[in-house]
Backbone as a printed PyTorch tensor [residue, N CA C, xyz], in Angstrom:
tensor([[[121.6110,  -1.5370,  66.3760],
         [120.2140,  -1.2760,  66.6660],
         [119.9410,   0.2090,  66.4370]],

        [[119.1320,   0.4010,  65.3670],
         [118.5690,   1.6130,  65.5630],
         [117.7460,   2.2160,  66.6180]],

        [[118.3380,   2.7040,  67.6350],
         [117.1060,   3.6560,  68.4910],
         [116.5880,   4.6560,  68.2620]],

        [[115.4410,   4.7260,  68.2790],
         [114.6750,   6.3370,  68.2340],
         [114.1530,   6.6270,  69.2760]],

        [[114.5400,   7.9650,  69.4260],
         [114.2760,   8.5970,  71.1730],
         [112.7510,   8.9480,  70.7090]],

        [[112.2120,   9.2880,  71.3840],
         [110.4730,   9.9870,  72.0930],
         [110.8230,  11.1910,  71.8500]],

        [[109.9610,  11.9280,  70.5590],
         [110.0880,  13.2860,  70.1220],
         [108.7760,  13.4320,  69.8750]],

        [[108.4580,  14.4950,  69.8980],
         [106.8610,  15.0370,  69.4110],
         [106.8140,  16.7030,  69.6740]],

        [[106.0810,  16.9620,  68.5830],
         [105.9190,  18.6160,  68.6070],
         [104.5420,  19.0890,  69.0300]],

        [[104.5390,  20.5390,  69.3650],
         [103.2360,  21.0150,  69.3550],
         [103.5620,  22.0070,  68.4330]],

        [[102.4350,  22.8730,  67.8720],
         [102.6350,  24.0430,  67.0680],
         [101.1380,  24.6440,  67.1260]],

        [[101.0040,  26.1850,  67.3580],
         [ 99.7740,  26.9640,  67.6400],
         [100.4320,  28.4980,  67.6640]],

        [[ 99.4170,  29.0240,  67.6930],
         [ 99.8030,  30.5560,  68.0270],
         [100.2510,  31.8330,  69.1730]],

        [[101.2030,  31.1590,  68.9610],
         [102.1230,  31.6100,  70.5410],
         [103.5930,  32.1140,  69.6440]],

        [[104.1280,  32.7780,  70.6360],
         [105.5070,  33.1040,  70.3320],
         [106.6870,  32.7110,  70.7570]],

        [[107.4820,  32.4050,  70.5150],
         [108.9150,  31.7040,  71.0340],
         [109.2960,  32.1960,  72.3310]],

        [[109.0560,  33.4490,  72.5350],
         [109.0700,  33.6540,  73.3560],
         [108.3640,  32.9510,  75.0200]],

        [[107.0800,  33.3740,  74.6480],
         [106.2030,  32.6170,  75.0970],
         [106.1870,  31.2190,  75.4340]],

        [[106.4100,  30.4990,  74.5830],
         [106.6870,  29.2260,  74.4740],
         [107.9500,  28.4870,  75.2740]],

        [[108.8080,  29.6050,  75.3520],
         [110.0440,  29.5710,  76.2300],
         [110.0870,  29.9570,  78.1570]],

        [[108.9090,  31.0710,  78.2330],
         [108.8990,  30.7270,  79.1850],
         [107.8520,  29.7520,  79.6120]],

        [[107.1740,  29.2860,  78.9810],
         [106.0020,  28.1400,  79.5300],
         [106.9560,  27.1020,  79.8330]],

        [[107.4520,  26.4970,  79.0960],
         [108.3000,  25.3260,  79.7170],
         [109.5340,  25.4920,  80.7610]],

        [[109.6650,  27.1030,  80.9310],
         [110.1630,  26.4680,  81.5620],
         [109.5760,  27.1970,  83.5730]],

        [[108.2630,  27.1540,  83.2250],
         [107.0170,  27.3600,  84.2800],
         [106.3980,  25.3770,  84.6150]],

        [[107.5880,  25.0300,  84.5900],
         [107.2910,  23.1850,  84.8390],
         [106.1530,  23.1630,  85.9130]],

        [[105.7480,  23.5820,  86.5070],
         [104.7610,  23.4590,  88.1450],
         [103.7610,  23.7980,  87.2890]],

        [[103.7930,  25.0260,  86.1100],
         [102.5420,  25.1980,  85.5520],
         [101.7500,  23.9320,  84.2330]],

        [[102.8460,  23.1090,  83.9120],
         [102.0740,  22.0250,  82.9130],
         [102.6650,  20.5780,  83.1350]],

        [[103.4370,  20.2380,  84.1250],
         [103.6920,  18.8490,  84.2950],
         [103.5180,  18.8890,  86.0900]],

        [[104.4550,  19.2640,  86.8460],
         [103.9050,  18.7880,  88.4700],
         [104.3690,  20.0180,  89.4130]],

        [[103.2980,  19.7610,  90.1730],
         [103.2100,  21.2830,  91.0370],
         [104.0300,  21.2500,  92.0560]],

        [[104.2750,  19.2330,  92.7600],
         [105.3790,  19.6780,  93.4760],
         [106.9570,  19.3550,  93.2270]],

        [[107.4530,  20.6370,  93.3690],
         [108.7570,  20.5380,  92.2760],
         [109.9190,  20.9420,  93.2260]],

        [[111.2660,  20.8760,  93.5900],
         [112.0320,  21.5170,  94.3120],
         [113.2500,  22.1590,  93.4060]],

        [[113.2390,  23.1000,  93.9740],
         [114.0720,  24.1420,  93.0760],
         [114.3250,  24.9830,  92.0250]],

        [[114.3660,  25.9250,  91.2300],
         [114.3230,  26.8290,  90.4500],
         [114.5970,  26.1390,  88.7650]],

        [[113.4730,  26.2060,  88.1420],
         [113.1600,  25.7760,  86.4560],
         [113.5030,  26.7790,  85.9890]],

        [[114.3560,  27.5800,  85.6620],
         [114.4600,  28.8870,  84.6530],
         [115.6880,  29.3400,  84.3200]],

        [[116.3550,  28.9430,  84.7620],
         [118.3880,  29.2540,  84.0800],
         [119.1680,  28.6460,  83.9360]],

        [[120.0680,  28.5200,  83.2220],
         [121.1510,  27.5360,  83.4220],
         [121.9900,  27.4650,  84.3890]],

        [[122.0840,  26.0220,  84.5140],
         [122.8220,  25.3620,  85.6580],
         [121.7520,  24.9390,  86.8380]],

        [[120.1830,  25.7710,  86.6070],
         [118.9660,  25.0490,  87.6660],
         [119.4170,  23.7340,  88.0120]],

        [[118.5700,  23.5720,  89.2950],
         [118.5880,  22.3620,  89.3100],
         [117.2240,  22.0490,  90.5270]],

        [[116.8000,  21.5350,  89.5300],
         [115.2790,  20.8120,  90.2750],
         [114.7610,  19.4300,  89.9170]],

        [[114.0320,  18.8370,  91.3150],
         [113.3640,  17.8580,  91.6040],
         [111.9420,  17.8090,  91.0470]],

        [[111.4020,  16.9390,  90.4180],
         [109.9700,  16.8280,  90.3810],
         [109.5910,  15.6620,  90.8060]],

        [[108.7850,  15.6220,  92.1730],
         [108.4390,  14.6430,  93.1440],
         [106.5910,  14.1490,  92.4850]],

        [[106.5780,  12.8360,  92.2670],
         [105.5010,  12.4450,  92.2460],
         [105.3110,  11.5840,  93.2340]],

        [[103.8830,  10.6840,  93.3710],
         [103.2370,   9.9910,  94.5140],
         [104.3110,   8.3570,  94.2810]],

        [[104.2200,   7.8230,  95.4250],
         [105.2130,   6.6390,  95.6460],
         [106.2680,   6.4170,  95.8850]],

        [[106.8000,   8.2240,  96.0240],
         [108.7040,   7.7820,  95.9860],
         [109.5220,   8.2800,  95.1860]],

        [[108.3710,   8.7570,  93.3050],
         [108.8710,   8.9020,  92.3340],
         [109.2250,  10.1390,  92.3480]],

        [[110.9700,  10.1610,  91.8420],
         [110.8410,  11.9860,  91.7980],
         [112.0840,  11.1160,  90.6020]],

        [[112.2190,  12.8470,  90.1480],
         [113.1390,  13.0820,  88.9280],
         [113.9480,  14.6420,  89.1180]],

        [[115.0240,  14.1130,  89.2230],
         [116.1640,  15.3960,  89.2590],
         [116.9750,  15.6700,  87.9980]],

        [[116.8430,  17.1730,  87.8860],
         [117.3770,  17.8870,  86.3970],
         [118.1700,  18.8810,  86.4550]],

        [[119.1960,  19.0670,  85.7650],
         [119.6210,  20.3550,  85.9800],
         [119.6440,  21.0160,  84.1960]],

        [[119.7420,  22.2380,  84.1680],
         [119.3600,  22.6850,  82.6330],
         [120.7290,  22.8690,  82.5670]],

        [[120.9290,  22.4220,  81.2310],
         [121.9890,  22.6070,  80.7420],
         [122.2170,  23.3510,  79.8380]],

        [[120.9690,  23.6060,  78.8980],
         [120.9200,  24.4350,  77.8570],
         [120.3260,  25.6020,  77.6280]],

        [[119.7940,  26.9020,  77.9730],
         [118.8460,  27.6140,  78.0300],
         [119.2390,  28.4500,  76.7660]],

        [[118.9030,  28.8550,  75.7940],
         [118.7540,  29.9000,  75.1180],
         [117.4840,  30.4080,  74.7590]],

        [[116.7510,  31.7730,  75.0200],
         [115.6430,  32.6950,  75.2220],
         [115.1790,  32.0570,  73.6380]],

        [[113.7660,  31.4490,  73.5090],
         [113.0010,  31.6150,  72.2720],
         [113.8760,  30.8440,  71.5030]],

        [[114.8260,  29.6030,  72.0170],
         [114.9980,  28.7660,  70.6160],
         [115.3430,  26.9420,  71.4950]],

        [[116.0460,  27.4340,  72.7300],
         [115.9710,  25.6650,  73.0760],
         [116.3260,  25.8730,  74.5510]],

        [[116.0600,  24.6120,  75.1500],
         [116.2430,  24.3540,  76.8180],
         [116.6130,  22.7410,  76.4300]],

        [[117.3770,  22.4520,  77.7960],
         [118.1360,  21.2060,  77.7550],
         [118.1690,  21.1920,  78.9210]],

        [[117.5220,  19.9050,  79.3480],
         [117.7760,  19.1190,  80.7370],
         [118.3310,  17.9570,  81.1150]],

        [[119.3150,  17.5870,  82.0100],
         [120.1890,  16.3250,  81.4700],
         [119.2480,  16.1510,  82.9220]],

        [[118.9980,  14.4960,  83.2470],
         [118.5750,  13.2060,  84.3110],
         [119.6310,  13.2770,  85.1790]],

        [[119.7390,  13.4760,  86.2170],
         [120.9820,  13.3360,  87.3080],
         [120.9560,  12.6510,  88.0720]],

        [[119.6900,  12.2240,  88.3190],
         [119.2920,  11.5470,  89.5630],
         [117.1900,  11.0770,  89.0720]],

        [[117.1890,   9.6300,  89.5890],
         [115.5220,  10.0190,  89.6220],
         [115.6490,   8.5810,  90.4440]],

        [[114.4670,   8.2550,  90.6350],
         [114.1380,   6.6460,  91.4040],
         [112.5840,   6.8190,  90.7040]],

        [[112.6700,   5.6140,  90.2190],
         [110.9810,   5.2640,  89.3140],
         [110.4460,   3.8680,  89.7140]],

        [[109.9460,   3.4620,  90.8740],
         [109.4530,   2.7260,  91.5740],
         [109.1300,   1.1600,  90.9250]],

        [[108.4710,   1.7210,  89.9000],
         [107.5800,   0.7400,  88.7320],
         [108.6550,  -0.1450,  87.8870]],

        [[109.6980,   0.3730,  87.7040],
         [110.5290,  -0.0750,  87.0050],
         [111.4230,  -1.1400,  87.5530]],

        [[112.2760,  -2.0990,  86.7520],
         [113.6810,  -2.9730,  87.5560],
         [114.7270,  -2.1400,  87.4790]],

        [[115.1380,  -1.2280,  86.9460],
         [116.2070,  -0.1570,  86.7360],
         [115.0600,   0.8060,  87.0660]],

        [[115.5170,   1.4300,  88.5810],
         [114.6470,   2.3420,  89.3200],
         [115.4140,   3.5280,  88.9360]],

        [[116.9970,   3.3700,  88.1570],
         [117.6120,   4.8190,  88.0320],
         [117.4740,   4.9510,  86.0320]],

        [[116.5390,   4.3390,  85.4650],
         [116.5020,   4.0480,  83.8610],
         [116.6620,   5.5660,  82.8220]],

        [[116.0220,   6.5610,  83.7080],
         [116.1690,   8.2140,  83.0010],
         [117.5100,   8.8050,  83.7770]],

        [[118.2420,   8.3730,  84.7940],
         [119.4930,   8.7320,  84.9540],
         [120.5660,   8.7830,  83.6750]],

        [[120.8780,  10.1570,  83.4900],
         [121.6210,  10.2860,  82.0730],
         [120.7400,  10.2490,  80.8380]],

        [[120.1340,  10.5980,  80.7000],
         [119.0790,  11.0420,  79.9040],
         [118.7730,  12.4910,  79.8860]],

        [[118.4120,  13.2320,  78.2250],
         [118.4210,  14.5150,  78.4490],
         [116.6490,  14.9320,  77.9660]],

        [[116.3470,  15.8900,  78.0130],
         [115.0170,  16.2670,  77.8410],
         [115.1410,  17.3660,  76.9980]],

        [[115.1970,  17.8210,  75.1960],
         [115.8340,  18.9480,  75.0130],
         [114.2850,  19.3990,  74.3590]],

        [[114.5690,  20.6250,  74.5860],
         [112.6670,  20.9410,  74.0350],
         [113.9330,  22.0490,  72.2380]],

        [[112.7080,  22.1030,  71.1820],
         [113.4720,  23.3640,  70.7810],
         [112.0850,  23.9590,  69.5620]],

        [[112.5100,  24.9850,  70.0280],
         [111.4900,  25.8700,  69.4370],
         [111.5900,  26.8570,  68.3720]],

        [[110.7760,  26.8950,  67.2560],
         [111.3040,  27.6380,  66.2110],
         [109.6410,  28.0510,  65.3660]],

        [[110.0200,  29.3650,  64.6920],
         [108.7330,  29.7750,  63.8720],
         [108.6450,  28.6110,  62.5310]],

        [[107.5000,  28.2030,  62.4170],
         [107.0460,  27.4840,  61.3580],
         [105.9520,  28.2190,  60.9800]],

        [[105.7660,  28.8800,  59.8400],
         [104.6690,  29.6730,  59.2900],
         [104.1460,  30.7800,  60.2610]],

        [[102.8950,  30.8440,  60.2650],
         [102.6340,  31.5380,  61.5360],
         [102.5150,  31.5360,  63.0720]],

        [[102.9550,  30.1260,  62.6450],
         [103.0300,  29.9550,  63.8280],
         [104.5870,  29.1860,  64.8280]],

        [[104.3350,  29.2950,  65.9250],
         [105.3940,  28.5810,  66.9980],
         [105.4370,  27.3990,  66.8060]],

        [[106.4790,  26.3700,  66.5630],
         [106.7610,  25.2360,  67.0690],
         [107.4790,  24.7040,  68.2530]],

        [[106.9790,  23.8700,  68.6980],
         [107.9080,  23.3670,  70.2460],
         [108.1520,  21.7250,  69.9160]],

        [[109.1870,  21.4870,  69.7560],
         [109.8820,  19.9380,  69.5400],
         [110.4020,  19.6500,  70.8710]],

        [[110.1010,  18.4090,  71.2700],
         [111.0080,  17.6120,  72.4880],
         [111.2230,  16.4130,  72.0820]],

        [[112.2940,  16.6040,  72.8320],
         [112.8990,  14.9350,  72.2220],
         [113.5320,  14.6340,  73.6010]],

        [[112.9950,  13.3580,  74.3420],
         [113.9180,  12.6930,  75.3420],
         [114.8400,  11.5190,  74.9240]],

        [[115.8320,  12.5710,  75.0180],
         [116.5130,  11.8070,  74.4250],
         [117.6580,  10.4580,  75.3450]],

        [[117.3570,   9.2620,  74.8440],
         [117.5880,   8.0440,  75.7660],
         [116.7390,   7.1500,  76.0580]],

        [[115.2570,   7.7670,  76.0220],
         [113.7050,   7.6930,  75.8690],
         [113.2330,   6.8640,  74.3600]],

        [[113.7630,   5.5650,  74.5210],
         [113.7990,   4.6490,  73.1830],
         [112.8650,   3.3810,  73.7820]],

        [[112.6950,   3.3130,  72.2640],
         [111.2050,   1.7240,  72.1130],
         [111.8580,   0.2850,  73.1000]],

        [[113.1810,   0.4230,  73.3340],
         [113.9620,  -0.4770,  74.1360],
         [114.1720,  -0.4910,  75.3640]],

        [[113.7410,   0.5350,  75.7600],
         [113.9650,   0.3910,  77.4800],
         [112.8670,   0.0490,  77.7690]],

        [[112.8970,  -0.5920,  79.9070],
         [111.3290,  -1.1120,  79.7020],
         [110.1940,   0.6780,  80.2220]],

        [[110.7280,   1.7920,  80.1230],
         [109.7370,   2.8880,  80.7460],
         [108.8860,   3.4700,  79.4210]],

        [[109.3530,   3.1100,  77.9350],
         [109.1460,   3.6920,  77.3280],
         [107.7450,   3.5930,  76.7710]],

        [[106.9140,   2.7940,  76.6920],
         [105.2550,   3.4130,  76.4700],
         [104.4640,   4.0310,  77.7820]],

        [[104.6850,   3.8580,  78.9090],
         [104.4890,   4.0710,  79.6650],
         [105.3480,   5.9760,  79.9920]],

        [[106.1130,   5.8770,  79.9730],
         [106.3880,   7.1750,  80.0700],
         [106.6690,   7.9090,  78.4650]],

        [[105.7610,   7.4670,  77.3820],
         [105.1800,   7.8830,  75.8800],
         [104.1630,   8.3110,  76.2930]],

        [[103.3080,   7.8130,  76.8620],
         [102.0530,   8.2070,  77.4810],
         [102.1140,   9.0270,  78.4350]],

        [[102.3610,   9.3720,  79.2570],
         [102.8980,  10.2850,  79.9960],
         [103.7190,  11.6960,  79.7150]],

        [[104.7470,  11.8190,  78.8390],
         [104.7520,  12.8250,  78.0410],
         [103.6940,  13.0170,  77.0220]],

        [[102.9190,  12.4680,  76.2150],
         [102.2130,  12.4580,  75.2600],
         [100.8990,  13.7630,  76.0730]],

        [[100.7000,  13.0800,  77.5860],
         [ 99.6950,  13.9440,  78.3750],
         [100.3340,  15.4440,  78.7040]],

        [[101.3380,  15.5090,  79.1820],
         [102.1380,  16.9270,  79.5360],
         [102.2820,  17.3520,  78.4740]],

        [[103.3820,  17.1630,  77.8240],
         [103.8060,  18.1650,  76.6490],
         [102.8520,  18.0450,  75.8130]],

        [[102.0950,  17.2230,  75.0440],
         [101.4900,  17.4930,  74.1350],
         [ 99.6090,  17.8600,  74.3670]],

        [[ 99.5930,  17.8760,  75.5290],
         [ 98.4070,  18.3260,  76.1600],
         [ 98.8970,  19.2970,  77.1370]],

        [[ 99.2170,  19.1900,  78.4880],
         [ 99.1080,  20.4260,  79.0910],
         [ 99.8610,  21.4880,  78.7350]],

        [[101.3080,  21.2420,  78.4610],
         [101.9570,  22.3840,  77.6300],
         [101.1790,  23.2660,  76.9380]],

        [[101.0800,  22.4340,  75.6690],
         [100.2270,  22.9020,  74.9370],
         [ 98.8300,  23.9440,  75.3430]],

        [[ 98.2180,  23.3860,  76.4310],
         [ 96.8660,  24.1480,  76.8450],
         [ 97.3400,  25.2540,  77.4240]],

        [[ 98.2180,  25.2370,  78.6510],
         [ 98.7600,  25.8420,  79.0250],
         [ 99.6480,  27.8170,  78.0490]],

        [[ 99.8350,  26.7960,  76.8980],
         [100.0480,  27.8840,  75.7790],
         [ 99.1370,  28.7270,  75.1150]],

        [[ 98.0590,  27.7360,  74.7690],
         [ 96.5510,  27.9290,  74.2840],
         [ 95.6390,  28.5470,  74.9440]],

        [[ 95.7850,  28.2020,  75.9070],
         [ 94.4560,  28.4210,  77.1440],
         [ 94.7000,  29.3910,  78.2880]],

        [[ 95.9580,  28.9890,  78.4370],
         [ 96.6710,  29.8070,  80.0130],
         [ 96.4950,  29.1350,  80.9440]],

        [[ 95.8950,  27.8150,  80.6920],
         [ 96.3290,  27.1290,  81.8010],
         [ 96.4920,  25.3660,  81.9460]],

        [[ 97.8210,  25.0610,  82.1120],
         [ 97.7620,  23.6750,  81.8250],
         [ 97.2750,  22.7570,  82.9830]],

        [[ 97.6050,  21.5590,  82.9260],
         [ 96.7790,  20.5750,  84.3600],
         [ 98.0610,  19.9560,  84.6470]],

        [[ 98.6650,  20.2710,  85.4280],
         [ 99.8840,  19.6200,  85.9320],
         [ 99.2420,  18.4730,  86.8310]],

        [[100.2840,  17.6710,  87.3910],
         [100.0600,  16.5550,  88.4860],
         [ 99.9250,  17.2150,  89.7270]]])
């Protein structure tokens, strides 16, 4: 079976830099209530949504202005029959100059047309990363949960 993970880019006029620390300002474009420190390797934080739902990460990858990597350690997703389905799953963003501008690629990777979370949480990244991120980059300010 071919799987393809859930990847999608943004690209605008920002700098890698920039772009590097926005993501990893998580409270500022996906959810405000979050437990524990988003910004170095070896972090390790919770992002708690309404019902129960939270998702635990620790970064695994940080390098300044080119990629971040978050592996699934833990989550409970209410909605689902496999409430642990993003357990072991990684989130790798990576960022690179394309013309004049910044690109930001994510790919969740594990995040395939075969599991049952995946349009449902397509849509859901599709709103964060490719909207609030993004605004957040654009605008200065994204709409987290």
């Amino acid at each position: 079976m071919n799987q393809q993970n859930y990847q999608s880019s943004i690209a605008a006029d920002f700098t890698p830099a920039e772009a590097f620390e926005a993501i990893n300002q998580v409270r500022e474009w996906w959810a405000k209530n979050i437990e524990g420190s988003t910004e170095k390797l070896n972090d390790v934080f919770t992002v708690r949504f309404s019902s129960g739902t939270f998702v635990t990460f620790e970064i695994t990858e940080s390098i300044p202005g080119k990629k971040i990597a978050w592996l699934v350690t833990d989550c409970y997703l209410p909605w689902l029959k496999d409430k642990t389905e993003w357990t072991g799953t990684s989130v790798v963003f990576e960022i690179s100059a394309v013309g004049d501008e910044t690109q930001v690629t994510m790919t969740h990777i594990g995040l395939v047309p075969e599991i049952e979370c995946y349009n449902g949480c397509e849509a859901g990244w599709n709103q964060y990363f490719k909207g609030s991120l993004l605004q957040l980059l654009t605008e200065h300010a994204g709409v987290p949960q």
